[in-house]
Every structure is written in C-alpha cells, then in structure tokens.
C-alpha positions, 0 to 999 in steps of 0.5 A: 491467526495474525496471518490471516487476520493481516489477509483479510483486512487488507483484502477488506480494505482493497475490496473497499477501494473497488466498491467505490470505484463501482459505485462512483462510476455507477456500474449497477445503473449500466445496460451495456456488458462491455461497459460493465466489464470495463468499470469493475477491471478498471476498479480491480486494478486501481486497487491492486496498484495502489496496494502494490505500491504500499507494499512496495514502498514498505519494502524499500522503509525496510532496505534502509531507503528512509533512515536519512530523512527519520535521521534529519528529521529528528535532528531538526527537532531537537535543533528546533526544540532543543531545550524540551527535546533531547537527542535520542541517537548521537550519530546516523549509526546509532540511528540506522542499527536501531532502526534494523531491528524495526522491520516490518512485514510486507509481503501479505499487502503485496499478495493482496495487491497482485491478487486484485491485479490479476482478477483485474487481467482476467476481467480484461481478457474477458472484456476483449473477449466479449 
C-alpha cells in the first residue's frame, strides 16, 4: 500500500506540472491539431525531465555526492553558534556512517519520470505524423 501511494502522488504531482503547463499555453482555446499535439508533448516531457532529475539528484544524495557539504555545513553552525550548538559527529566518518544508514528510495520518482517522458516521445511521433 506505500508503494502505491508513493506512485500515485508523484504521478498526481507530475500531471499537476502538465496541467499547468496546458493551461498557461491555452491549449483548450487552440483549433489548430498540430499545435495542440505540440503543447501537451511539450508539457509531458517538461514533467517527465523535471521528475528525472529529482530522482536522479536523490540518486547521487544516496551514493554519498552530498555528505561533505551536510558535514561543513554543520561544522559552520556549530563554528557560528558554538555556545547553544554542540557538534553532533567529531569527524566526516562518524558523519558519512551515520548518514549510510539514512538512504532514501528513489526509484518510484524515476519511473514516474520516465513514464511521462515516454507519453511525451508517443505524443511526438504522433505530431510528426500528422
């Protein structure tokens, strides 16, 4: 049941992004069918880029890319503020093993992504084929 629920508000969320996008280029007011195949693939693959990148970018928090700037950053806080704040890790080891643990799943906001970006390659073929 989180699976699903995970797929269904990200795919809420990507249909949300296309919907705008329809509606800011005023798709419904449009007579011309080239046109309107070309906003709403337009729309699609903006959706499916953006949620690509997402996941991608959650990807690369989960290989590590990040863990030096949490780590200075957190070093510059308790720098800053060091009579309120006390360091919770000593050293970038303590900090990078206790960040392992903390992994989050990516691979639902891909899928999404890649989905969306696929109804966006059909709606094109279709749009050359018109």
């Amino acid at each position: 049941m989180k699976t699903f629920l995970r797929y269904l508000i990200t795919s809420v969320i990507g249909l949300a992004i296309v919907l705008v996008i329809v509606l800011a280029k005023n798709v419904f007011s449009q007579t011309d069918a080239k046109t309107v195949l070309q906003i709403w693939c337009d729309a699609f693959f903006v959706a499916g880029v953006l949620l690509i990148c997402i996941g991608s970018i959650v990807l690369a928090s989960n290989g590590g890319v990040f863990y030096m700037l949490g780590y200075s950053i957190s070093v510059l806080f308790a720098t800053i503020f060091s009579s309120k704040v006390r360091r919770k890790y000593k050293t970038f080891y303590d900090y990078s093993e206790a960040k392992k643990e903390n992994k989050h799943s990516f691979a639902y906001i891909l899928i999404v992504g890649f989905v969306l970006a696929a109804i966006a390659g059909i709606l094109l073929w279709r749009y050359y084929a018109v």
